[in-house]
N, C-alpha and C positions, 0 to 999 in steps of 0.2 A: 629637376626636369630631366626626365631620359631623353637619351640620344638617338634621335631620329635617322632610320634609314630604310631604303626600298623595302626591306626584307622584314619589318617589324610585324607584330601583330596589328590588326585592325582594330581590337579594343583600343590599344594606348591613343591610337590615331584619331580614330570617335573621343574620346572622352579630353584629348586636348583640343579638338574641335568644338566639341560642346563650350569647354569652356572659353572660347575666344566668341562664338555665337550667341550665346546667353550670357556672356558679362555685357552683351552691346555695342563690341566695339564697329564703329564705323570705318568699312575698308573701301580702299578702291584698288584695281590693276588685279593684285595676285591674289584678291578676296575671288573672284569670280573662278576662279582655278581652286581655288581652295575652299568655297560652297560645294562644287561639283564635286572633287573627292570626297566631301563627308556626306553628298547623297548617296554616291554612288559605294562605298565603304559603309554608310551605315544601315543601309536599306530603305533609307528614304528616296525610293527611284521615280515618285511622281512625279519632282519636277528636275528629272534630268533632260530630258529634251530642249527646255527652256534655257540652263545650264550652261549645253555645247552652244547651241546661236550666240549666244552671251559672251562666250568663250572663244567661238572663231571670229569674232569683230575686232581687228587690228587697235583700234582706236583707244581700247585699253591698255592695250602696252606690255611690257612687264615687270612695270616698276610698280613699288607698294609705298601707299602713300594710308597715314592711321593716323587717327585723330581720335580720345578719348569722349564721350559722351559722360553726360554731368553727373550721372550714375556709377562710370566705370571711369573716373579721375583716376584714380588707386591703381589701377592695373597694369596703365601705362608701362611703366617699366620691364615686370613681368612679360605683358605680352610682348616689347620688343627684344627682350631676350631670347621670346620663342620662335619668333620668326625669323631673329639671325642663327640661332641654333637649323631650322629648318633650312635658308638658305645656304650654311656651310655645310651642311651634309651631302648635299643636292638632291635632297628629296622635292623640292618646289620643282628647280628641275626634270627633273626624273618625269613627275606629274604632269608636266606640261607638253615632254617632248615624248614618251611612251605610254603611259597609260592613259592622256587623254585623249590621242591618237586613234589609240586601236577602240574607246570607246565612240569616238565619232565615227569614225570609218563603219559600227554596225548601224549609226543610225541613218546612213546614207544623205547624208546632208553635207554638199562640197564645202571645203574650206575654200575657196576662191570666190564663192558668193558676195562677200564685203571687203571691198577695198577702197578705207580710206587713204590709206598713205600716199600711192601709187597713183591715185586721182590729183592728189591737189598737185602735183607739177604735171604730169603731163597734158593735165586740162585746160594749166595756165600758160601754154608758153608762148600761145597766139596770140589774149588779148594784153599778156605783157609786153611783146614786141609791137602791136599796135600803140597800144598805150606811150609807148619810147618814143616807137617814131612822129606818134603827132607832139608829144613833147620837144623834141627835138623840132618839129617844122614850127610850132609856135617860138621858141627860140629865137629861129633866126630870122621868120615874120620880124619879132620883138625888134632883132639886131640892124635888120634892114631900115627899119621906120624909125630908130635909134637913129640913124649915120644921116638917113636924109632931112631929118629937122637940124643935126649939127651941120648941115652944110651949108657953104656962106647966100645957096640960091635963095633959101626963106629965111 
C-alpha cells in the first residue's frame, strides 16, 4: 500500500477510495469525511453539497467505527491497515481541518447551524435541578411522615 500524504497524486487517492467504496465496506464517523474527498478529488461533484451538511453535523464525531459486510469479510484486515496508515500520516486530518474547510466555506453554508453537543447540557441544567429539588422535597416529605408514625403519639 503507498504512503499516504497531503501532497500525493489524486489518482492513488480515487483508486484507494474506490477500493474501500466498492468492496462495501460499512462506515461511520470518518466515512463522511472520506466520501466527500473522493467526490470532491474524483469529479463526482454532484453530491458534494449533501456531503458538507453531513460533514458539519457534530453528532458524527471523529471517531471511525468499520464493520465488514457479508461480501467484504475478506478485506477487513486490509482495509484497516489502510485507514491506520491514513490516520498516521495525517491525511484524515489534514482532510478535515483544511481542505474541508475551505471547500465549505465556497458553499456558504455556516458551520454553527447543527449543534448537538452543546445542546444537550446547556438545555438540561434547569430541568435537572428541578428534577433534584423535588427529589430532595419528596425525601424529606418521606422522612417527616417516617419519624411521625415512629412516634410514641400513634
Amino acid at each position: 500500500m503507498p504512503r499516504f500524504s497531503p501532497f500525493e497524486t489524486d489518482v492513488e487517492t480515487c483508486s484507494f477510495f474506490q477500493e474501500m467504496f466498492h468492496g462495501k465496506l460499512a462506515l461511520i464517523g470518518e466515512w463522511t469525511t472520506m466520501r466527500f474527498v473522493f467526490y470532491s478529488k474524483c469529479n463526482l461533484t454532484q453530491e458534494q453539497g449533501n456531503q458538507v451538511q453531513v460533514l458539519m453535523n457534530p453528532i458524527f464525531g471523529t471517531q471511525m467505527h468499520f464493520w465488514p459486510t457479508k461480501d467484504s469479510y475478506f478485506l477487513t484486515e486490509e482495509f484497516s491497515k489502510g485507514i491506520s496508515v491514513l490516520r498516521e500520516s495525517g491525511l484524515i486530518f489534514y482532510w478535515q481541518n483544511v481542505e474541508l474547510d475551505y471547500k465549505i466555506s465556497g458553499t456558504g453554508i455556516e458551520k454553527t447551524n447543527v449543534k448537538f453537543k452543546t445542546m444537550s447540557i446547556n438545555k438540561l441544567i434547569l430541568p435537572l435541578t428541578l428534577l433534584f429539588m423535588g427529589i430532595t422535597a419528596a425525601f424529606l416529605v418521606f422522612l417527616s411522615e417516617l419519624r411521625r408514625r415512629k412516634s410514641p403519639e400513634h
